[in-house]
N, C-alpha and C positions, 0 to 999 in steps of 0.2 A: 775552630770553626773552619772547617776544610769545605773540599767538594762533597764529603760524607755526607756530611748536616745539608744543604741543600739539596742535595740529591734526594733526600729520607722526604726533604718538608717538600719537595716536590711530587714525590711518590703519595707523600700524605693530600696534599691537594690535590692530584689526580682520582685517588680513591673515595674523597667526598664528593666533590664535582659530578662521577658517573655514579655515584650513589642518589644525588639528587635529581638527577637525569634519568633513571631509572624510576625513582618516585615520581617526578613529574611525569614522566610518560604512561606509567599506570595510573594516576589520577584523573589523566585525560583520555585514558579508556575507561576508566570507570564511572567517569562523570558522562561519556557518549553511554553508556549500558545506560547507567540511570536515568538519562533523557530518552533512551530507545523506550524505558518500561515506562516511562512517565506515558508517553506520545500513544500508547495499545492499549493504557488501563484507566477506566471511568475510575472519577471518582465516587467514593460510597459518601464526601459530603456535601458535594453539587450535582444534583441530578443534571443531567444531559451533559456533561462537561466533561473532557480528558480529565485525568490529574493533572499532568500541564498544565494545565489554565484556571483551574481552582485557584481564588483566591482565599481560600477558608485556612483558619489557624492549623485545625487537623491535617489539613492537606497536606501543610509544611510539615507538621509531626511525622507524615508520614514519608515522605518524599526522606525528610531525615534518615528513618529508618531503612526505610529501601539504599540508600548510599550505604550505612552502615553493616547491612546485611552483605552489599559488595563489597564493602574492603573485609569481610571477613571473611570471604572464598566462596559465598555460594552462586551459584548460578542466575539470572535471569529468569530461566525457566522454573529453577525451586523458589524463587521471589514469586513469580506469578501465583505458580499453583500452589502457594501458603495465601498468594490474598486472595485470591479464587475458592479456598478452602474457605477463609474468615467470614468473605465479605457475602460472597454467592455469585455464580452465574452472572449475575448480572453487570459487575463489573469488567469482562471483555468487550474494549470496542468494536470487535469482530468475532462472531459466533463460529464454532468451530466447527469443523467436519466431519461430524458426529448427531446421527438422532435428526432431529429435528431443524438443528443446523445446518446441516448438506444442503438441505431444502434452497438456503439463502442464496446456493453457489449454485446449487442443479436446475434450479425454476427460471435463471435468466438466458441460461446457455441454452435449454431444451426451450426458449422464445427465439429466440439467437438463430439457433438451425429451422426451428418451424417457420420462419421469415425468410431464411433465404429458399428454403424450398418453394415455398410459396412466388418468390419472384422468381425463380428458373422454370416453376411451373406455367405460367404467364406468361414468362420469355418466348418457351419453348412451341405454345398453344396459339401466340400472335405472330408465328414465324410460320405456323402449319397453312398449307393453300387452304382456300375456303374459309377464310379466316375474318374476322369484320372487317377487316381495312379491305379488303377486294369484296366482297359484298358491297362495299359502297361503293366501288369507285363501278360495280356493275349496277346500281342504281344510277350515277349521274348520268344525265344527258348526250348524246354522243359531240353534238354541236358546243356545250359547254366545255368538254371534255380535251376539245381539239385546240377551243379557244385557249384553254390553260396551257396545254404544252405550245401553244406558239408564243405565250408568253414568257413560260420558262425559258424557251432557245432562245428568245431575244435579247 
């Protein structure tokens, strides 16, 4: 029992050690994937509910699968669009940018710009001479008129 043998049983416990450190660290990417698809996809057995937060037996069934489906190499995206394929449309918590969906994303932004135009239009038309605010100040009185600004210097 030399330095050989310890050197080997050292070599051998370095080489499990970052084996499990390896698995542990893909476990916990694979367990953030699985919580990323939980957190984007309804469930099909609680209406109005992420998966996440389903408490239904199925939910877990399926949450199961979806982990099992990641440590078997496929993607997120091929997770999705297999339960997208299964379930329907209507499991995206967010409608896609496509068809009728755009709509969701183009109806607030095309409010968005028509509002600000609207206030620089307004801005631009309360800044123009002739404008209400001198119209009135050409309605007040000139003796009231005089009274205010010696109050303001005062």
């Amino acid at each position: 029992m030399g330095f050989r043998f310890y050197g080997v049983l050292i070599a051998i416990c370095l080489v499990v050690s970052t084996t499990q450190l390896v698995f542990a660290q893909s476990d916990a990417a694979s367990d953030q994937t699985a919580h990323q698809i939980y957190s984007t996809v309804m469930s099909p057995f609680c209406p109005g509910r992420l998966l996440n937060d389903c408490p239904s037996p199925d939910a877990a069934e399926l949450k199961h699968r979806i982990r099992e489906q990641l440590a078997s190499g496929e993607s997120s995206d091929q997770i999705i669009k297999a339960l997208v394929t299964k379930y329907g449309d209507k499991l995206r918590a967010a409608p896609g940018f496509s068809g009728f969906g755009a709509a969701a994303y183009l109806v607030p932004a095309i409010f968005v710009l028509f509002g600000i135009g609207a206030i620089v239009f307004w801005l631009r038309r309360a800044r123009q001479p002739g404008s209400e605010a001198e119209q009135i100040n050409d309605d007040v009185d000139p003796s009231v008129a005089e009274e205010i600004e010696r109050i303001i210097r005062d």
